[in-house]
MMTF fields as JSON, N, C-alpha, C and O atoms, coordinates in Angstrom:
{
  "mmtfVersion": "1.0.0",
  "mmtfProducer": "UNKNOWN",
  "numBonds": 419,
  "numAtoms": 420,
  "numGroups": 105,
  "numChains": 1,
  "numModels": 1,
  "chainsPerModel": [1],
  "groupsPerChain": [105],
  "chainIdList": ["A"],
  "bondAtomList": [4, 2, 8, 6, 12, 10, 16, 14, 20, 18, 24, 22, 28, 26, 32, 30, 36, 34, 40, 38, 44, 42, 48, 46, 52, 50, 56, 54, 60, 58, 64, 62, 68, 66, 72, 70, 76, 74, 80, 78, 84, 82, 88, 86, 92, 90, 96, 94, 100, 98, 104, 102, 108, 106, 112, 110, 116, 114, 120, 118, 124, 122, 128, 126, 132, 130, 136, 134, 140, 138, 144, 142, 148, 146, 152, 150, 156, 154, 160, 158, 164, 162, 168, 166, 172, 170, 176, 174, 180, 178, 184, 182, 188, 186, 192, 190, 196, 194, 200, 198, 204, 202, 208, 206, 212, 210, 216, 214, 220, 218, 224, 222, 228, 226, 232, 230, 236, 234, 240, 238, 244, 242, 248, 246, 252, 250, 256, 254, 260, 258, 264, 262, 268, 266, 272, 270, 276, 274, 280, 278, 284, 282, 288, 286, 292, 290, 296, 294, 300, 298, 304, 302, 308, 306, 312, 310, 316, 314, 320, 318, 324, 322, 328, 326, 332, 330, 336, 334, 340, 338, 344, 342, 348, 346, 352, 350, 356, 354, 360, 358, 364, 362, 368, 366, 372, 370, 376, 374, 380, 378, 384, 382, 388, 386, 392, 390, 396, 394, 400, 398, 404, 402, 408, 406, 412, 410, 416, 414],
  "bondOrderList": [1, 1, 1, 1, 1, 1, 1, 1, 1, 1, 1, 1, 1, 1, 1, 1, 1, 1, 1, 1, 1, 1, 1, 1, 1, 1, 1, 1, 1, 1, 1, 1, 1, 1, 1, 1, 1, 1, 1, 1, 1, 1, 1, 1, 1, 1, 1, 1, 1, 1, 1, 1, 1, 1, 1, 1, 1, 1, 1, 1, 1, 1, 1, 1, 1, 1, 1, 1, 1, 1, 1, 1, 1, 1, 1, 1, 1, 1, 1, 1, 1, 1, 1, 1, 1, 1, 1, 1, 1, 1, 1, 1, 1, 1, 1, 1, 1, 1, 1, 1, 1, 1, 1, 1],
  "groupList": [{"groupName": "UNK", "atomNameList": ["N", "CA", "C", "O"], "elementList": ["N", "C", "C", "O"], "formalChargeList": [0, 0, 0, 0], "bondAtomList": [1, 0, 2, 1, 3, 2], "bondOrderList": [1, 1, 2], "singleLetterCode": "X", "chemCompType": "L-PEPTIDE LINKING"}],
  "groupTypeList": [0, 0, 0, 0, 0, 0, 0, 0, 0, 0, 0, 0, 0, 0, 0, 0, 0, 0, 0, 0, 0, 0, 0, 0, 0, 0, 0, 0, 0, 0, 0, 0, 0, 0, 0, 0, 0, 0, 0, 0, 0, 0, 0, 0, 0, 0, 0, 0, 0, 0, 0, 0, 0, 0, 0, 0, 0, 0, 0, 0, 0, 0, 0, 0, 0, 0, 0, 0, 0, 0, 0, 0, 0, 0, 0, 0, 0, 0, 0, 0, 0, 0, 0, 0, 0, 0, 0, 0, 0, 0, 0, 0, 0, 0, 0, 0, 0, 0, 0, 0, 0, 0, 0, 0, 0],
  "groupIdList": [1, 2, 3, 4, 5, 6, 7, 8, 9, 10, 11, 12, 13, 14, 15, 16, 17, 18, 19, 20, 21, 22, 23, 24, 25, 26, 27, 28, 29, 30, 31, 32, 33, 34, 35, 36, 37, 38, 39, 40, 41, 42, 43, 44, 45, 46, 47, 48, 49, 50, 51, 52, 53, 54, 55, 56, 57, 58, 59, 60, 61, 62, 63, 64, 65, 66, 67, 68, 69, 70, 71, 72, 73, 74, 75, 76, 77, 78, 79, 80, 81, 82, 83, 84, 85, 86, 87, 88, 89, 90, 91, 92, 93, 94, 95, 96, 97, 98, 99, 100, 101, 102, 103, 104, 105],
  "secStructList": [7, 7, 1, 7, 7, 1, 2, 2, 2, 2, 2, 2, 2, 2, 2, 2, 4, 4, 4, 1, 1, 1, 1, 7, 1, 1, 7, 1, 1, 3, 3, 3, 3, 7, 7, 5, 7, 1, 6, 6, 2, 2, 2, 2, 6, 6, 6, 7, 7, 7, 6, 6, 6, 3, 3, 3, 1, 1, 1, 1, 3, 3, 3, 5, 7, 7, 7, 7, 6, 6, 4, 4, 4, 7, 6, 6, 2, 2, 2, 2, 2, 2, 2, 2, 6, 6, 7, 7, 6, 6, 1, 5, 1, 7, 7, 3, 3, 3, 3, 7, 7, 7, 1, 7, 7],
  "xCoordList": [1.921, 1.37, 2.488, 3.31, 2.631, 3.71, 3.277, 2.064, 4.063, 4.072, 4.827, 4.623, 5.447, 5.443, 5.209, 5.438, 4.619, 3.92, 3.83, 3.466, 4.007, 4.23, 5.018, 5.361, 5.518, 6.499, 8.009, 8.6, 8.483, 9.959, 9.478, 10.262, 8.039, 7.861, 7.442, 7.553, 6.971, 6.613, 7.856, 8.202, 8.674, 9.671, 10.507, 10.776, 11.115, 12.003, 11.469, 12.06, 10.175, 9.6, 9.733, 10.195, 9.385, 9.632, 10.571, 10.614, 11.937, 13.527, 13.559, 14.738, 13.327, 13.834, 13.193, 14.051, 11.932, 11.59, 12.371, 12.654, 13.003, 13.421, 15.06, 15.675, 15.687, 17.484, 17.789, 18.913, 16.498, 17.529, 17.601, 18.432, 16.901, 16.834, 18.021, 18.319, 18.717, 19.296, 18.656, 19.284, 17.066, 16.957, 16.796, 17.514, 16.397, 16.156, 14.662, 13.862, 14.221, 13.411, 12.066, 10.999, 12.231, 11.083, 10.635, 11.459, 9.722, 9.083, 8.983, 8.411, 9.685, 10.342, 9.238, 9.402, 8.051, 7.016, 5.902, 5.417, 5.545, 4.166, 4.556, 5.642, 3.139, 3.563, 1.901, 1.194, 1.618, 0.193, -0.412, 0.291, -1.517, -1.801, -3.439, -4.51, -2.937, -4.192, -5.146, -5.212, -5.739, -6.736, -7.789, -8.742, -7.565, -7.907, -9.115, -8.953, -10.326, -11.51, -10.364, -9.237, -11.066, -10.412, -10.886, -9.977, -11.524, -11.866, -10.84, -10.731, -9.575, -8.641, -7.352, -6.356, -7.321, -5.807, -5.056, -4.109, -5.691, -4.291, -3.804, -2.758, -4.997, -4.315, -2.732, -1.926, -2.499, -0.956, 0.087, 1.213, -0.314, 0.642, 1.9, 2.974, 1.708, 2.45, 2.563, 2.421, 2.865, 3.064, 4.99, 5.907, 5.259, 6.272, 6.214, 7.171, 5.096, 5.748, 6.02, 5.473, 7.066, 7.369, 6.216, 5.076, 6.766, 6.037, 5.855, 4.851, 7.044, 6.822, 6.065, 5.888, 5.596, 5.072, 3.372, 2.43, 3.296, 2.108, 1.716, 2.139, 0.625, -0.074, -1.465, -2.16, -1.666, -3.122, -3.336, -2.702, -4.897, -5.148, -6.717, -7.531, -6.994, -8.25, -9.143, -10.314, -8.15, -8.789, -8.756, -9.845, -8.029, -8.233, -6.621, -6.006, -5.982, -5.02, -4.391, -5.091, -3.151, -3.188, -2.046, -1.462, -1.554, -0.338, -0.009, -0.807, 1.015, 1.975, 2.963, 3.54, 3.267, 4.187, 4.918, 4.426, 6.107, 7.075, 5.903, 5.088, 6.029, 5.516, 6.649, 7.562, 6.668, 7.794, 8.268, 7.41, 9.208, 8.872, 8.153, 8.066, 7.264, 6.761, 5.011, 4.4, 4.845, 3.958, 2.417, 1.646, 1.983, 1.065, 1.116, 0.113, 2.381, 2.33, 1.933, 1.744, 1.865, 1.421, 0.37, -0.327, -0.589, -1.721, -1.74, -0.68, -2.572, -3.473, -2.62, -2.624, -1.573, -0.54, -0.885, -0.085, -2.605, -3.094, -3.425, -3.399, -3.751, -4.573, -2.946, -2.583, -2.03, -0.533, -0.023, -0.062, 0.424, 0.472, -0.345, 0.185, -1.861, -2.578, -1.663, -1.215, -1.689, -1.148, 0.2, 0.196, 0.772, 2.632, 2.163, 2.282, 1.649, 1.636, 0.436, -0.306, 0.337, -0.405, -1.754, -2.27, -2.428, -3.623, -4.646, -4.305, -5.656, -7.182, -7.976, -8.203, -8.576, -9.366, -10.771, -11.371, -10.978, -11.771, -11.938, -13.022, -10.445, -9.746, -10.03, -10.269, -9.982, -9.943, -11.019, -12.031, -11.007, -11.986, -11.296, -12.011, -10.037, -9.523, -8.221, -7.225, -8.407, -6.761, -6.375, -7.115, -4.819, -5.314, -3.73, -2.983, -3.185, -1.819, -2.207, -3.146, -0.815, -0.587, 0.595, 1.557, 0.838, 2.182, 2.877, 2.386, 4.477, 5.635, 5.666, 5.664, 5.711, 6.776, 8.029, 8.638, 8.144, 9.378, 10.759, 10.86, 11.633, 12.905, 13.887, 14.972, 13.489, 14.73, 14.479, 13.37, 15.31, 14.984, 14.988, 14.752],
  "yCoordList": [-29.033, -29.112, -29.385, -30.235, -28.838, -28.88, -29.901, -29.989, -30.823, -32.234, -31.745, -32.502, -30.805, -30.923, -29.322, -28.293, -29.561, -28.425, -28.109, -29.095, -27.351, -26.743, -25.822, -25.26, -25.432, -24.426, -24.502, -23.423, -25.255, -24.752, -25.161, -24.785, -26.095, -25.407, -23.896, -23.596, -23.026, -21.979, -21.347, -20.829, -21.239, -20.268, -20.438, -19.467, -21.981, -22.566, -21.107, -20.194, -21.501, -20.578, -19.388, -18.9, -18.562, -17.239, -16.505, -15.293, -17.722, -17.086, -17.708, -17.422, -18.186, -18.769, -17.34, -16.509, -16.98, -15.433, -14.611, -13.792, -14.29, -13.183, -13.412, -12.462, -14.383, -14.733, -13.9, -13.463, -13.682, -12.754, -11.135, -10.407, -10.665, -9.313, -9.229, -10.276, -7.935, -7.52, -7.221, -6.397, -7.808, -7.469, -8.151, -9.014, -8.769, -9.611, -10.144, -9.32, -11.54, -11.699, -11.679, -12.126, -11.024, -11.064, -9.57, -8.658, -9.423, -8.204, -8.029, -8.774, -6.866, -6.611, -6.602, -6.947, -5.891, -5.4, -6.489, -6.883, -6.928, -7.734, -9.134, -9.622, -9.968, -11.139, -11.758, -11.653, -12.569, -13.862, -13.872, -13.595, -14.085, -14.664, -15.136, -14.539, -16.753, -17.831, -18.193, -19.402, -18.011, -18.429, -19.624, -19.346, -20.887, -22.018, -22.64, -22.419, -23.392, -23.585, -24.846, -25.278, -25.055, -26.027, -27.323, -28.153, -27.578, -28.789, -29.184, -30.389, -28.582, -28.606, -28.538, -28.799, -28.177, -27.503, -29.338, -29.644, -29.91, -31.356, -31.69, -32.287, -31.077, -30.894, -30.634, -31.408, -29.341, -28.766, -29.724, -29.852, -30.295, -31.611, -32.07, -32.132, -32.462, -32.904, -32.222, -32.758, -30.81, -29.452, -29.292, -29.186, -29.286, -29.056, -27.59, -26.85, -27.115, -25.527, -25.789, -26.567, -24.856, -24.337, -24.023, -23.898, -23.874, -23.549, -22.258, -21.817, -21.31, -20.233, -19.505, -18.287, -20.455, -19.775, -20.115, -19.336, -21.516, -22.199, -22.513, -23.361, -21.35, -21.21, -20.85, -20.586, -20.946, -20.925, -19.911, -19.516, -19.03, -17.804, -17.705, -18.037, -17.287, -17.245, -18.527, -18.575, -19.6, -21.128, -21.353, -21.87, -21.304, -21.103, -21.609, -20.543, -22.395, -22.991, -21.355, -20.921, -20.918, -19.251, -19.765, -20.578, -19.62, -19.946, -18.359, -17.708, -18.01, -16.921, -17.38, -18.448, -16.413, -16.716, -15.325, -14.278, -15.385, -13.964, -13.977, -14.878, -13.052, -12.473, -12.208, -12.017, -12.158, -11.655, -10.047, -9.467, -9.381, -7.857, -7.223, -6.054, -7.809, -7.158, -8.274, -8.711, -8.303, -9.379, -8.713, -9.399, -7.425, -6.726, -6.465, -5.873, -6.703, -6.187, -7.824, -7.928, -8.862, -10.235, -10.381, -10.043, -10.857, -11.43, -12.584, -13.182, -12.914, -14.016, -14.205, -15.381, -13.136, -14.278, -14.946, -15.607, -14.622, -15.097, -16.71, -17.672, -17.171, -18.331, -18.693, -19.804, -18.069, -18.83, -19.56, -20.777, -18.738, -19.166, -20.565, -21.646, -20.409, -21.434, -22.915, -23.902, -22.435, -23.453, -24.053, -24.924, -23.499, -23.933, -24.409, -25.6, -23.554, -23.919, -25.066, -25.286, -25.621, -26.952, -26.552, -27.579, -25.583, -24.942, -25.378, -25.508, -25.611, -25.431, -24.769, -24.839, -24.062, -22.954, -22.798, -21.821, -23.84, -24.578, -24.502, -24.444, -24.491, -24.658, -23.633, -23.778, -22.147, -21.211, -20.325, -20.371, -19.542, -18.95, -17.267, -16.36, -16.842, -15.792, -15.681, -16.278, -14.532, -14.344, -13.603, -12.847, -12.603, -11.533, -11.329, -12.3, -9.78, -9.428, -8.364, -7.613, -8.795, -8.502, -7.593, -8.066, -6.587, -6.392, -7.445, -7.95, -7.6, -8.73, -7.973, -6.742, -9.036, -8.694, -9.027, -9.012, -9.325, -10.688, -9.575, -8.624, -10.177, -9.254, -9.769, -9.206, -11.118, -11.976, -11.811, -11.472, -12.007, -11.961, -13.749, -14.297],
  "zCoordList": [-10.199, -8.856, -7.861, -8.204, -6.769, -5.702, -5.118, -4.924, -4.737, -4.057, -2.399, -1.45, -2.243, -1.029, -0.621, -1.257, 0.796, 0.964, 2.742, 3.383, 3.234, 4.608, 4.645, 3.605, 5.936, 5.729, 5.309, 5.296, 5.078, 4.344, 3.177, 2.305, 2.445, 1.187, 0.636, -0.553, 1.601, 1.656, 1.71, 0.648, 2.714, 2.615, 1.495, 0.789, 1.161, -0.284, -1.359, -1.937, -1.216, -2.8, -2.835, -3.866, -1.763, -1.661, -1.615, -1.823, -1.142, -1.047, -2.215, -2.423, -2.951, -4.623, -5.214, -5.511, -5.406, -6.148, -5.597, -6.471, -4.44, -4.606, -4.46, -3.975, -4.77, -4.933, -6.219, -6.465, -7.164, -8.369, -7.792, -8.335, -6.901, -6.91, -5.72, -5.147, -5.341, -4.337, -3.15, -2.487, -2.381, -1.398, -0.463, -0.966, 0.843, 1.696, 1.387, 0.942, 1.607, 0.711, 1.669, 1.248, 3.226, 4.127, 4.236, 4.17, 4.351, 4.674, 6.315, 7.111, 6.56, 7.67, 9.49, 10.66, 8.519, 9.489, 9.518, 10.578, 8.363, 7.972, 8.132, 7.821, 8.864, 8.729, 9.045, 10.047, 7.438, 7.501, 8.488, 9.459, 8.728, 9.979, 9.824, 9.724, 9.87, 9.804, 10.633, 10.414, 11.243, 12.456, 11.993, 11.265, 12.436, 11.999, 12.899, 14.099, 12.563, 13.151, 14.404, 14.16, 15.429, 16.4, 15.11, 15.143, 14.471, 13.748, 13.272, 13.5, 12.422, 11.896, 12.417, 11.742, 13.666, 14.202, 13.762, 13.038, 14.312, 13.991, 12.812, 12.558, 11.773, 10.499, 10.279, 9.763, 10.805, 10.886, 11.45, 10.968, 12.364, 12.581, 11.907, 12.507, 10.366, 9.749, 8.572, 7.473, 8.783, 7.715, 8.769, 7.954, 9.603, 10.175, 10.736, 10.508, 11.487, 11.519, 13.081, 13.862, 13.26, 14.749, 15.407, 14.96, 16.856, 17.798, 17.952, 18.51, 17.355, 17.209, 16.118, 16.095, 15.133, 13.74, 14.354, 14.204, 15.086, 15.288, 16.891, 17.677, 17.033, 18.941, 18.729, 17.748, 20.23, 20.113, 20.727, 21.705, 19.848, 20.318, 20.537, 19.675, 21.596, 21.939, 21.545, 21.168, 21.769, 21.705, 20.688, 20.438, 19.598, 18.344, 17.344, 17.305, 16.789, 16.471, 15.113, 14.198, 15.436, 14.923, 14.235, 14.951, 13.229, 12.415, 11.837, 11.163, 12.157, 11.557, 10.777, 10.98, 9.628, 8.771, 8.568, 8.989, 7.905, 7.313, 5.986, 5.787, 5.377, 3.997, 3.769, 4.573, 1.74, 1.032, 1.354, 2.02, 1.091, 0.482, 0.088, 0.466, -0.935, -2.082, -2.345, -3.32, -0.927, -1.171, -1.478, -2.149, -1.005, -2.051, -2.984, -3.381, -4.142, -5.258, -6.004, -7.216, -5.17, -5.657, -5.997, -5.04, -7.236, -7.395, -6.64, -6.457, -6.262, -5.679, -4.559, -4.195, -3.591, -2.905, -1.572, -0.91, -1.135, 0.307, -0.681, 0.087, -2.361, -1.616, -2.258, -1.87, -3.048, -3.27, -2.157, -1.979, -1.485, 0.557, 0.686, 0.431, 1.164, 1.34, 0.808, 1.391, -0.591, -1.965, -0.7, 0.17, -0.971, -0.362, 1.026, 1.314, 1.873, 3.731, 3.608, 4.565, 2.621, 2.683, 3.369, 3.808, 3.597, 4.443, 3.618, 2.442, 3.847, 2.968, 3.336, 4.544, 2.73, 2.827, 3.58, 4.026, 3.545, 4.744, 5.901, 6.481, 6.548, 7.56, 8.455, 9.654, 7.561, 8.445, 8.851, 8.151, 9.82, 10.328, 9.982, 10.408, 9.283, 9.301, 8.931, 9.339, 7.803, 7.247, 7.274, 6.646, 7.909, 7.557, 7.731, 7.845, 7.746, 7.791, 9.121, 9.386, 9.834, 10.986, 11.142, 10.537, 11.669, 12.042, 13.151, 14.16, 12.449, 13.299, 14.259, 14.263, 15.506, 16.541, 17.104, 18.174, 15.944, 16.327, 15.951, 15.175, 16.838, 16.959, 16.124, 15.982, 15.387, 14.702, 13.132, 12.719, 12.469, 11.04, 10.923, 9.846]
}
């Protein structure tokens, strides 16, 4: 069981799977995207995410994340995620994959 959990436990894990292969370990276009009931948003509080991973959308507490490369070829990897970004399933009102807009790697 992972004892610590938010986002640089999320990212730690995903750049640890992919350090044996030769490729960059984010998926370039795709990126999570959590939409959380207002009941929960203070939850995230003490997960550590940025301001840029974590805003509010249509009143609604929205957490974005990078995805791996190869993150459809993953079994289970929406509730794996959950697992690491410390999220409960509870929490949300919506999960889904988004295209990035983000210009930074």
């Amino acid at each position: 069981m992972l004892t610590n959990k938010g986002f640089k436990a999320y990212k730690k894990y995903w750049e640890d799977q992919a350090s044996f292969m030769d490729k960059a370990p984010w998926h370039k276009d795709k990126i999570l995207k959590l939409t959380l009931s207002t009941d929960y948003g203070d939850n995230l509080k003490e997960l550590q995410f940025s301001t840029h991973s974590l805003k509010e959308e249509n009143g609604k507490p929205t957490l974005r994340v990078q995805v791996p490369y190869n993150y459809n070829e993953l079994d289970d990897f929406e509730f794996k995620s959950l697992e690491l970004l410390g999220v409960n399933k509870n929490w949300l009102t919506d999960i889904c994959f988004d295209k990035s807009h983000c210009s930074h790697s």
